[in-house]
matplotlib code that plots the C-alpha trace (Angstrom):
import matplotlib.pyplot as plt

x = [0.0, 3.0, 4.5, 1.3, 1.2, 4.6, 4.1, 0.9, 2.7, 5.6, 3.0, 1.1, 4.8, 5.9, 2.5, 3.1, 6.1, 5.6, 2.7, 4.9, 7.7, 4.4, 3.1, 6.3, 6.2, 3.7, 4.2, 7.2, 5.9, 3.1, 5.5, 8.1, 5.6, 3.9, 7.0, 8.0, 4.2, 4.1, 3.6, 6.4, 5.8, 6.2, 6.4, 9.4, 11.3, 14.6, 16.0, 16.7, 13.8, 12.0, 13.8, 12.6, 9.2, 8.8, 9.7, 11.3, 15.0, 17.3, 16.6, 12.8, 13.2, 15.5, 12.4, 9.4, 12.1, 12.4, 9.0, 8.4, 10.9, 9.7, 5.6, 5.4, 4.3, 1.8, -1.8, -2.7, -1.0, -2.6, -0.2, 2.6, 1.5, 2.5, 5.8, 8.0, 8.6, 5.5, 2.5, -1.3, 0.0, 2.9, 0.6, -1.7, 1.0, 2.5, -0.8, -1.0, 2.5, 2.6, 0.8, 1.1, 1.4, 2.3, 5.5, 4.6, 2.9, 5.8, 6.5, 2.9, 0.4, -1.7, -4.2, -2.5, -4.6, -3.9, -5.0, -7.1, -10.9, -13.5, -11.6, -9.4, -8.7, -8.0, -5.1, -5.2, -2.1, -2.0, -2.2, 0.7, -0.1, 0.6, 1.2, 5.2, 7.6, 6.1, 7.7, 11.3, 11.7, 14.1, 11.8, 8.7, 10.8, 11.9, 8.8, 7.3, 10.0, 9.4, 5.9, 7.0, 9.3, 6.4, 4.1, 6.6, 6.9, 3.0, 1.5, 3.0, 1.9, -1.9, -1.9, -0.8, -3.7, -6.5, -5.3, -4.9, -8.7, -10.2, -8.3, -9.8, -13.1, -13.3, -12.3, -15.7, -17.4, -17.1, -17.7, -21.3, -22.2, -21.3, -23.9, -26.3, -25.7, -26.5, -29.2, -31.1, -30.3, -32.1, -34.8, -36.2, -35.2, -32.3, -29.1, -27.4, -24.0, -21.1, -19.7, -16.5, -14.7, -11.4, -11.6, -9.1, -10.2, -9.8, -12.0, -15.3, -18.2, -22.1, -25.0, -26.9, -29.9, -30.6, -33.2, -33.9, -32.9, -29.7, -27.4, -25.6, -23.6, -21.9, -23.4, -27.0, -26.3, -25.0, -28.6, -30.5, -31.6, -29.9, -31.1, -28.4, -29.6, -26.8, -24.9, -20.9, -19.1, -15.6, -14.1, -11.8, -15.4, -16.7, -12.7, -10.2, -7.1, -8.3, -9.1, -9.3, -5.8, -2.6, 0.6, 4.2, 4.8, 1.7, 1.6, -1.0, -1.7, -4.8, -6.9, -9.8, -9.0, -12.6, -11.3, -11.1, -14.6, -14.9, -18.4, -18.6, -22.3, -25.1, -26.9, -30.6, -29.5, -27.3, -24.0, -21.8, -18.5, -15.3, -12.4, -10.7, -11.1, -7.9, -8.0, -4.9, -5.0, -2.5, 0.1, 0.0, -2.1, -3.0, -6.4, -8.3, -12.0, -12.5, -15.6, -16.0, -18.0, -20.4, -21.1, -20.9, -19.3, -17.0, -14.1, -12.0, -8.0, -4.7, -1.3, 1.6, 4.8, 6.4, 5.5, 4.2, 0.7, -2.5, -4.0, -7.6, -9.6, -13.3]
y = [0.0, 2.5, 2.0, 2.3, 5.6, 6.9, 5.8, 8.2, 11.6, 10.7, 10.4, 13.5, 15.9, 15.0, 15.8, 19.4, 19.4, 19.2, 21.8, 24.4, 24.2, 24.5, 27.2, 29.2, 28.8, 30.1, 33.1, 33.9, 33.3, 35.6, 38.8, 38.3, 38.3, 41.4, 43.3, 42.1, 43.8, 47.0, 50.1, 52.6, 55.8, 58.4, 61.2, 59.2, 56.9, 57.2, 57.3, 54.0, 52.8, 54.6, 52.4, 49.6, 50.0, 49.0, 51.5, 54.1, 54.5, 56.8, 59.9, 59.5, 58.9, 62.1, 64.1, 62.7, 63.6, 67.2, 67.6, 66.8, 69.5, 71.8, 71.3, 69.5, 66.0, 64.3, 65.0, 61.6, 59.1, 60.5, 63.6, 61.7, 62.2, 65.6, 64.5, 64.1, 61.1, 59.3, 59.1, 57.6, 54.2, 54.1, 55.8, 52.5, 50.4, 52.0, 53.1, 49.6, 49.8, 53.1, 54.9, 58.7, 60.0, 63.1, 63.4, 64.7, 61.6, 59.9, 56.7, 56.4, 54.7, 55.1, 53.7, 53.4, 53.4, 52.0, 55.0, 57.8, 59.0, 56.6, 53.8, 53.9, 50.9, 51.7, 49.3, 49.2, 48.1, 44.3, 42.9, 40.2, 37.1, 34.1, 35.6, 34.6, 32.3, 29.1, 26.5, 24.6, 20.8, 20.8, 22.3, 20.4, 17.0, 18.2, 19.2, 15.3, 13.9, 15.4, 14.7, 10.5, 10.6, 12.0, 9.6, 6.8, 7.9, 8.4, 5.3, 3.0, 4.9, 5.2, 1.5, 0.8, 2.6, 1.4, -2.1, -1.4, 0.1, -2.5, -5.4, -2.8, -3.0, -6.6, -6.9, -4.9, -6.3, -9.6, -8.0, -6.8, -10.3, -11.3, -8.6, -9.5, -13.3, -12.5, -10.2, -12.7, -15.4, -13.0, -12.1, -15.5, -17.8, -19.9, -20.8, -19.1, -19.6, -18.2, -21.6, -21.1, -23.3, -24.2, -24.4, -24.4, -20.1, -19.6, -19.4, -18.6, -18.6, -18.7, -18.0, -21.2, -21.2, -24.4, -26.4, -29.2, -27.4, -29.0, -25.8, -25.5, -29.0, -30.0, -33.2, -31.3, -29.0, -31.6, -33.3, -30.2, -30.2, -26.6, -24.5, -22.2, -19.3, -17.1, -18.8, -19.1, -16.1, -15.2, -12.1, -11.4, -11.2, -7.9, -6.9, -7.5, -8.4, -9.0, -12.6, -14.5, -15.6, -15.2, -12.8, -13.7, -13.1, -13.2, -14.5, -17.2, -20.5, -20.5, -18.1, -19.7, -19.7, -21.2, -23.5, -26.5, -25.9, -23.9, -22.8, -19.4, -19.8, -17.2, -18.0, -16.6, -14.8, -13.1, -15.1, -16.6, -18.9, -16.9, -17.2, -14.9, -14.6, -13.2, -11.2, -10.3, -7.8, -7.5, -5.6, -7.9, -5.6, -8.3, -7.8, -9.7, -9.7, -11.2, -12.3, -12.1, -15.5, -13.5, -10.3, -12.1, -8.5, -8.5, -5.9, -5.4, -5.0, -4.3, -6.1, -3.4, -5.3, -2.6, -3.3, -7.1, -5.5, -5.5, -2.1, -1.4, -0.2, 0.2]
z = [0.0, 0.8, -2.5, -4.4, -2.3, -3.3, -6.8, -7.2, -6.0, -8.3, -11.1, -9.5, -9.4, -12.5, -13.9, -12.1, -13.4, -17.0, -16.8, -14.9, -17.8, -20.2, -18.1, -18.8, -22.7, -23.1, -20.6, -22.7, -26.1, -26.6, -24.6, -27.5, -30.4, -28.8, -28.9, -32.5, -33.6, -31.8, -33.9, -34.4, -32.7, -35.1, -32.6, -30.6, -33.3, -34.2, -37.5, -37.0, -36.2, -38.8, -41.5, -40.5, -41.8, -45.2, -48.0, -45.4, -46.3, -44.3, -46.7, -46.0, -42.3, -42.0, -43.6, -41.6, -38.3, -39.6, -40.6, -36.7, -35.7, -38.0, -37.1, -33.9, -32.9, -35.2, -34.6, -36.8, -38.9, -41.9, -41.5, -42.4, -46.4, -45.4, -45.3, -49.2, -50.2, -48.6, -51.0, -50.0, -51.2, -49.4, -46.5, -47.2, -46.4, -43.5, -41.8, -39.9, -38.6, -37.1, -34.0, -32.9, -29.2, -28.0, -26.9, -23.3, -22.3, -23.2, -19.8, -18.7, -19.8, -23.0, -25.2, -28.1, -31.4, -35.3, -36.8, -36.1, -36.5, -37.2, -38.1, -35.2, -32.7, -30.0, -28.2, -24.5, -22.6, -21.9, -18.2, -17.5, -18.4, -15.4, -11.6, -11.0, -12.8, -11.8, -10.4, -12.0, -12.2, -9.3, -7.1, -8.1, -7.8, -4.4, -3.1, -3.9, -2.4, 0.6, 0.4, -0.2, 3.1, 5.2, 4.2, 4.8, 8.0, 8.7, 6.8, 9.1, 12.5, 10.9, 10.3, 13.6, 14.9, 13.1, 13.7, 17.6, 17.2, 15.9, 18.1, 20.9, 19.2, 19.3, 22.5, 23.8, 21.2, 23.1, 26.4, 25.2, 23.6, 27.7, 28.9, 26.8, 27.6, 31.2, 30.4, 28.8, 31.4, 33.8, 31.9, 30.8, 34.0, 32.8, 31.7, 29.1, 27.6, 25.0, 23.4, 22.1, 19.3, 17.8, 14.2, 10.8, 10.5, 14.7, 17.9, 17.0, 19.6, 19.8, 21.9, 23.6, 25.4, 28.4, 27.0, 29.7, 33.2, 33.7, 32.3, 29.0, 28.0, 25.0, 24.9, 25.0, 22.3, 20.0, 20.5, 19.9, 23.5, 24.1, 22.0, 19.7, 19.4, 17.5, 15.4, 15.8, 14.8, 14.2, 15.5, 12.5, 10.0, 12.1, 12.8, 10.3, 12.1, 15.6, 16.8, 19.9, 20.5, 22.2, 21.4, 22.2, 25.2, 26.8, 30.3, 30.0, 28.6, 26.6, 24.6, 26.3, 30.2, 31.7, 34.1, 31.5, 29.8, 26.3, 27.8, 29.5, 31.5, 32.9, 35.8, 35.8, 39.5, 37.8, 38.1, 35.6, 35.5, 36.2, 33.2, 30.8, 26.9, 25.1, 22.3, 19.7, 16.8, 14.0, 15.7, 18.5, 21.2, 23.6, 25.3, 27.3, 28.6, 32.2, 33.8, 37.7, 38.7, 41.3, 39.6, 36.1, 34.9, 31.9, 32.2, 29.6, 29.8, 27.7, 28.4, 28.8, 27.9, 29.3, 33.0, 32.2, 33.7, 32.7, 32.3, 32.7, 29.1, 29.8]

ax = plt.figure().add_subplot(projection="3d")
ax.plot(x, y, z, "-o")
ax.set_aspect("equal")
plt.show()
């Protein structure tokens, strides 16, 4: 399970990582081919740049600059058939690659416009496109790695705990099938039993009922004289990983400690046959649920390997 983990933020950060270095294509693509296409200013180009429009050669960009000095700052493109040298089909030409601004509004911001008059354009400046650089391979790479190590380090300890729940919940589980055992010994008058049973899966047990006044036997049940009345059940079916067994190390002999009987009994005054039931879960939690004979009360407890104690967990 922890490799299928790692394996899907490796999939997911070089997924990121390709659509970062995408990401910053196209951020830098569409910023060089604006600046290729912007219109030449003729109230601020040079010589120079004047030239490199088509059909302007150094002896026409020389007039169009004096005809600035001369008259001022171009009102509209059109005025620049004013100037020799540029008739209305070179003016056709050029009209598309040229803009006018006045030269005091020169470094802040305009709308710029392809033309004037009616068939202007206007051009309003561009917002940047993408909000920061993004992110680089190296970093992207670094970050999953990071994110792998943690969850190598947490998987294990979240495992842990769900299998120590459920061992947990087993372990009460059989406690309240004891309560109800003893319940329902009181309330209808006779004996009523938890039959446990070895079996190729593990211990499973089941509810039996008295059926001839002479308390729950195994002979009697096999006959059908005492009565089952909830079939056998295995602890590992309602809690995966928990069953009623022993871990290393556990100071006891049996899973089942009843004084030599696999039956645990109710009395209908309320009593019921002292022993203890051990439960293990996957991570080897021992618990244990221990009946008191004269109360017939189940308590529930956890084996610290630390002290070799049991430690109360109702």
């Amino acid at each position: 399970m922890i490799r299928i983990v790692i394996a899907a933020l490796l999939v997911v950060g070089l997924g990121a990582a390709t659509s970062a270095a995408q990401d910053t294509t196209r951020r830098s693509s569409p910023a060089s081919s604006a600046s290729a296409s912007a219109p030449v200013n003729l109230n601020t180009a040079t010589v120079a740049q004047l030239e490199t429009l088509p059909g302007i050669g150094k002896a026409t960009a020389e007039r169009i600059l004096e005809y600035r000095q001369k008259n001022g700052s171009f009102k509209k493109v059109e005025d620049l058939m004013n100037v020799r040298g540029v008739g209305e089909k070179s003016f056709l030409k050029l009209k598309p690659l040229v803009t006018v601004t006045a030269a005091k509004n020169r470094g802040r911001r305009s709308v710029r416009a392809y033309g004037s008059g009616r068939g202007c354009f206007p051009q309003r400046p561009r917002p940047p496109v993408g909000g920061g650089a993004g992110y680089t391979l190296l970093e992207v790479l670094f970050t999953v790695m990071l994110l792998c190590t943690l969850a190598g380090i947490s998987v294990p300890s979240i495992l842990a705990a769900v299998d120590r729940t459920r061992s947990a919940g087993a372990a009460r589980y059989l406690a309240s099938r004891m309560a109800l055992a003893r319940a329902r010994a009181v309330g209808r008058s006779t004996m009523v039993a938890l039959r446990f049973e070895s079996g190729p899966r593990g211990t499973s047990f089941s509810m039996v009922e008295d059926g001839n006044g002479d308390g729950v036997r195994t002979l009697d049940i096999n006959q059908g004289i005492d009565r089952v009345i909830e079939a056998p059940v295995l602890l590992s079916d309602l809690f995966p990983g928990a069953s009623i067994g022993l871990a290393p190390g556990t100071p006891t002999t049996g899973a089942v400690a009843l004084g030599g009987t696999t039956i645990l009994s109710f009395s209908p005054i309320g009593t019921a046959t002292s022993g203890s039931i051990y439960v293990v879960g996957r991570d080897r939690t021992q618990w244990v649920v221990r009946v008191l004979g004269v109360t017939a009360r189940a308590r529930v407890l956890r084996y610290d390997r630390g002290t070799n104690g049991w430690i109360s967990a109702d």
